[in-house]
KERO-796089 format. One record per residue (C-alpha): residue in three letters; x, y, z. Coordinates in steps of 0.1 Angstrom, whole numbers, plus 5000, padded with zeros to 4 digits. Layout:
# residues N
ALAXYZ...
# end
This chain:
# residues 499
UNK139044916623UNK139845086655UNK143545056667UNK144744936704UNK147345136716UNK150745016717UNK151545026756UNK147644846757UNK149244546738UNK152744516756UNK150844526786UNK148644226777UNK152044056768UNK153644106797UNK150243976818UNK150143676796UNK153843606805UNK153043646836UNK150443406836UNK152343136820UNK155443196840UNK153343076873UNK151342846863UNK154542676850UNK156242746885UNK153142626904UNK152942276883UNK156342206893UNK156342336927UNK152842156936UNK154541866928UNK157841876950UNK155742046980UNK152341866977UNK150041977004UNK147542257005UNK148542596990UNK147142946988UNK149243236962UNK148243536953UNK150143826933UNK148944126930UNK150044486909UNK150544746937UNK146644826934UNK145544486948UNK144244386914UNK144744016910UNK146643916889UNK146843536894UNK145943316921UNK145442976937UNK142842956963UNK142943316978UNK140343306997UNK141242987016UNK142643077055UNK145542897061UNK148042927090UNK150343237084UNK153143147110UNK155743457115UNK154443677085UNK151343747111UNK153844007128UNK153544257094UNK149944257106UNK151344347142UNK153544617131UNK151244777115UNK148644777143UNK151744927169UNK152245187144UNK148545297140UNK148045277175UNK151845427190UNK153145627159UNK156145567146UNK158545727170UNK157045587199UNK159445497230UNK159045247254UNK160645347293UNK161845187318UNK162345427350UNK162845427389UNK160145597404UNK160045667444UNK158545877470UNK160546037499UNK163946267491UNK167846207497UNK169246247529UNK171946457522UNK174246387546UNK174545977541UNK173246027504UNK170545727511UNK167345747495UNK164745767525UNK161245637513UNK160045397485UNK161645347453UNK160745047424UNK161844937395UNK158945067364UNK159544767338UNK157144827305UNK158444557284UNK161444727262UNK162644427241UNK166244607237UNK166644647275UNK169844487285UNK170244387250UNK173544217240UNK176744427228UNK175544747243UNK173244837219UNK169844907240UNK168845137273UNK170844967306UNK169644897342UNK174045067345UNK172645377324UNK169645437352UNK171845337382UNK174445667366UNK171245877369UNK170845767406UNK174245847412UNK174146187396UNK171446287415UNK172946227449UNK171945887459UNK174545637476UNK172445407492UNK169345247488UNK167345017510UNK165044717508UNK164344477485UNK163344497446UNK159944587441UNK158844567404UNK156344707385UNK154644817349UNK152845117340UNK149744927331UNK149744667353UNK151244377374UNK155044347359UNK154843997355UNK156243787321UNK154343507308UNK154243237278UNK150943367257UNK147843117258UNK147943067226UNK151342927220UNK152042567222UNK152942357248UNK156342227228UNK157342577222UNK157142767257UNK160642787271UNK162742757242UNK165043007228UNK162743187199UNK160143127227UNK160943307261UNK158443477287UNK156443767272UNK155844057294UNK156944397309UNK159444177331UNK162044147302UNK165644177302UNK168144077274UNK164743907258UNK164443677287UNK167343457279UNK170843447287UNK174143367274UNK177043217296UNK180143197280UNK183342937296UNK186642857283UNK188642557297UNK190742547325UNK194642617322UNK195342217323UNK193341917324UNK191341827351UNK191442187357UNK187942337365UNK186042557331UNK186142937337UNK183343157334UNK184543447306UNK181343657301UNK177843637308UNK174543837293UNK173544017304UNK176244157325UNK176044127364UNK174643727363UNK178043607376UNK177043537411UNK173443287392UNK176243067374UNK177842797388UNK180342597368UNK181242187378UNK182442177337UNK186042027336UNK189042017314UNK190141727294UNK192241697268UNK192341777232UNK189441977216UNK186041767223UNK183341957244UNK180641837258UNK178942087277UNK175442137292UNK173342347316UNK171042247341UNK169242507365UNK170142547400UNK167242587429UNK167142947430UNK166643027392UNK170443037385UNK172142757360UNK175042547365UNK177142447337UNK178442057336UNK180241827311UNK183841847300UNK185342107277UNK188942017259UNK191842247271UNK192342307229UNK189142417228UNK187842797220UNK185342927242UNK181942777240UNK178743007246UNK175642837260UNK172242987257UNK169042947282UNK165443057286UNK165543267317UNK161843127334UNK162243327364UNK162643677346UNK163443897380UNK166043657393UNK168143817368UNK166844167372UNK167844127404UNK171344007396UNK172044267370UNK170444557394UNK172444487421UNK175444457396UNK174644837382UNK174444987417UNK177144857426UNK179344977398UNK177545287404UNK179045307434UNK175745307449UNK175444987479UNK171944837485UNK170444717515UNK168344447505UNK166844387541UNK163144477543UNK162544847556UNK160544917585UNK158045187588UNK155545377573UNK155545447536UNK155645827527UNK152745977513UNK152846147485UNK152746087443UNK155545897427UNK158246047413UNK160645957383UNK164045897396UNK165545787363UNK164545697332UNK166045577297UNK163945447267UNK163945227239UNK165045347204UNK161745457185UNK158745177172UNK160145207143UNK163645107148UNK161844817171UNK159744717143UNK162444657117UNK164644447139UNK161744257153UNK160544187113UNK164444087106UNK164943847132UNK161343747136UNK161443767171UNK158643657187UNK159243767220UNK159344137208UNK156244077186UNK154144017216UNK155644317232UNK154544507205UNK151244357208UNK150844417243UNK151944817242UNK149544867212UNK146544657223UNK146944617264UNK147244257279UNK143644187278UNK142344087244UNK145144247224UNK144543987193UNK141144067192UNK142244377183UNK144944267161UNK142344127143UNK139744387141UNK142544627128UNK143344427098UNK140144357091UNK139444737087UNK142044767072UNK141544557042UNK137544627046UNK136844277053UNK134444067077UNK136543727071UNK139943597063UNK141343677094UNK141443547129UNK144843577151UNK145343447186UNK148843607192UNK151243897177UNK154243667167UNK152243397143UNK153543107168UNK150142987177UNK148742737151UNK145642867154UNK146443197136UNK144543177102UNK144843427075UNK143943427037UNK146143457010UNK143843756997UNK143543937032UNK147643987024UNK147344156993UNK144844347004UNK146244457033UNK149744517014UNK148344746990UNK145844957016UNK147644987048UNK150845217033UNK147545457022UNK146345477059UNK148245777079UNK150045537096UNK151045327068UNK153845577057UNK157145347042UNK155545057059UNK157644827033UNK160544937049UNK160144827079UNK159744437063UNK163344247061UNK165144337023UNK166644067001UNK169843907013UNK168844027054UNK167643907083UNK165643587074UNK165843667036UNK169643627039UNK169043317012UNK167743586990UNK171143736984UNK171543656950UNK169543676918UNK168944036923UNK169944366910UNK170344486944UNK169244456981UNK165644606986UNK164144466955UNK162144236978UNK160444327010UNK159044097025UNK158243867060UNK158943487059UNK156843247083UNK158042867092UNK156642617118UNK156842257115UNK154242227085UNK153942557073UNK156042847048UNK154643157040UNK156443427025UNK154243737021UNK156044077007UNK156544346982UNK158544266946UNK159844576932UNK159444556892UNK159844786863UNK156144796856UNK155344896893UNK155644666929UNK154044326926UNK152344226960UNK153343886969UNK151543616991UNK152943246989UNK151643057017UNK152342677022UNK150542407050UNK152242027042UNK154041827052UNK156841927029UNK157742307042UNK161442317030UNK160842226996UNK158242486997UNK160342737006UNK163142646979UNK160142696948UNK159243026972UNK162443156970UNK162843056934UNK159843236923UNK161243526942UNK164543516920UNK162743496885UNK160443766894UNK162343976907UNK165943896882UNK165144226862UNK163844446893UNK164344726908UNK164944886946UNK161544946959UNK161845356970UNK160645497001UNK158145727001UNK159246096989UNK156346257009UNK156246387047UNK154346107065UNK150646247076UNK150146337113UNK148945997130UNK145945987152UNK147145837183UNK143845727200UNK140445917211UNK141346017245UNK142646347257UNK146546247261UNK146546057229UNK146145687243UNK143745427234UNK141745367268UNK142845027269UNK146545157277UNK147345257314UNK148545667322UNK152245537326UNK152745457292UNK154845677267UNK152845837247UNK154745917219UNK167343147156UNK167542837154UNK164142917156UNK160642717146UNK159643047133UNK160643277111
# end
């Protein structure tokens, strides 16, 4: 009689629990969330270990943008910046300390540009620069531009109609400041029938677009609103009660460069630099283009992990676009997942944020993915970069578990759909987690996801980074380390229907 080894038979134990702790958590779930489903968990191999149609595509929503990280990261490395500048050709007249010739604004679509609370690069910080080096005057009006391209900010094709121009849905492009929206901030008026006062816009230096017709009534109701004005600027109405705190409203901005050109004019003039926006005449000098100043984004990385925690969509496509160009960038997206996994099918992705409906993905293209793409030279600590239990849009998952980074993971939601796809750290190794939901019953989906979440992971354990030195990453085939597809200029190195 030949004997099985101990470890051998625990191991079959813990698989057939396992097995019977899902298939009891499916039956119930299937139940509360009817409507078509696709789970697969893995171990940390991508050996199934139990499944429900895996092979079927279904639509991923937000968890698309793991897919999109990853494909920045193989393409940009990790510490990858993304710059905005002030290029120009001519020199400083030193007497009047007026720039004589050209100048432009070089916009390559930094998501934290302008970003709220000070925490990104600042048109201020390159108007300093200007400053530094001499310059007290500038003429003619704002010319924009990108490094690979027209500097223009648009909605993608792909996304729908009834999304474009709301909040988690801005214009995507190298024209982006403070993520293309805005924040206007009013208090009421020192008595009633007083006028509302403007306390604080963002970004800073939008003053002069905001008109406010609000007024002051008594006690503590507000009913505010904004409606746009003509020339791209908003103009806040309603009434707002003189108990009241201050109320912040929050808009799309359409017409990206009428706020650049609010909050440049702004920065030069705290600069103590004045700008004469009247159009120059004469002959433009001749000459290459010069870097004036400059300031950059914090590295893809730190991009990345914010992007995954807020599922922002706006910096998704970003991503997308500096990784994969503006012409056929999903197409690409695409083709690098599915070599990634070693796959023909499973995969077909029509954006870099997972708000198009026409995104499809397969429950197994996830695992495998999961389990091969931290192997690639790019794919060092590539969990970490996914939201941790009890953060960002796993904030629910802030109980339940022996600490935060047990899970990491991406959530997806649109109006039919919950997906959570992530890592599970366990004692007998990482599970690899795909739960993906298309019904009519999404929330109730996502309360048996995040219940399955909490009993698998109950006895976990933090999921470590990776101990070794990450491998050098090929950055493209061309002699300056970009993928042709990327023009010379570029660096080389929520209530929200989407999570």
């Amino acid at each position: 009689m030949s004997l099985v080894p101990a470890r051998m038979v625990a191991a079959q134990a813990s698989a057939d629990a396992l097995t019977a702790q899902l298939t009891t958590w499916f039956e119930t779930t299937s139940r509360s969330a009817p409507g078509q489903w696709g789970v697969a968990i893995a171990d940390q191999t991508g050996s199934m270990l139990w499944s429900v149609n895996p092979h079927q595509p279904l639509v991923p929503a937000s968890t698309v943008k793991l897919f999109t990280t990853g494909f920045a990261r193989s393409v940009l490395g990790g510490a990858a910046r993304r710059s905005t500048r002030v290029v120009g050709m001519g020199g400083v007249d030193p007497e009047t300390g007026a720039w004589v010739g050209s100048w432009a604004l070089e916009l390559n679509g930094d998501p934290t540009l302008e970003r709220a609370q000070g925490s990104g690069p600042t048109l201020y910080d390159l108007a300093l620069q200007l400053a530094s080096a001499g310059i007290r005057k500038l003429n003619g009006p704002l010319q924009v531009q990108s490094a690979d391209g027209p500097a223009t900010a648009i909605y993608p094709a792909a996304w729908s109609e009834r999304h474009r121009g709301r909040l988690f849905a801005p214009p995507v492009g190298p024209l982006t400041v403070h993520e293309n929206i805005v924040w206007i901030t009013v208090r009421p008026g020192t008595k009633v029938g007083h006028r509302a006062r403007l306390v604080e816009t963002a970004p800073e230096g939008i003053t002069s677009l905001v008109t406010v017709t609000a007024t002051t009534e008594a006690g503590r109701r507000t009913r505010l609103g904004l409606s746009r004005r003509q020339d791209g600027g908003w103009i806040v109405t309603g009434t707002i009660g003189v108990r009241a705190s201050p109320r912040r409203l929050t808009a799309v901005a359409s017409n990206p460069k009428v706020v650049l050109n609010a909050v440049w004019g702004s920065a030069l003039a705290r600069a103590g630099i004045s700008w004469n926006r009247a159009p120059t005449i004469g002959a433009p000098p001749e000459g290459e283009p010069q870097i004036l100043a400059e300031v950059a984004s914090a590295p893809l990385d730190s991009l990345a992990s914010e992007i995954n925690r807020r599922s922002l969509n706006l910096g998704a496509e970003l991503l997308l676009q500096w990784a994969g160009g503006r012409d056929k960038a999903p197409e690409r997206l695409t083709r690098h997942v599915l070599d990634v996994i070693g796959s023909s099918e499973g995969v077909y992705l029509t954006d870099g944020s997972g708000l198009s409906y026409d995104d499809r993905v397969s429950p197994s293209a996830f695992i495998a993915y999961l389990a091969k793409f931290p192997a690639t030279a790019a794919g060092q600590n590539f969990p970490q970069l996914l939201p941790a239990n009890g953060t960002g849009t796993l904030r629910r998952l802030n109980t339940g578990f022996p600490g935060e980074g047990v899970v990491r993971a991406k959530t997806g939601t649109l109006g039919q759909v919950s997906t959570v796809v992530g890592y599970l750290g366990g004692a007998n190794g990482v599970l690899l987690v795909t739960l993906m939901y298309n019904g009519s019953r999404p929330w109730a989906a996502r309360q048996a996801q995040w219940n399955l979440f909490r009993e698998l992971g109950a006895d976990g354990i933090v999921i470590p980074a990776d101990s070794a030195p990450p491998p050098p990453v090929q950055l493209g085939g061309d002699e300056d380390g970009r993928p042709a597809w990327i023009g010379d200029g570029t660096p080389a190195a929520d209530s929200s229907a989407t999570d």
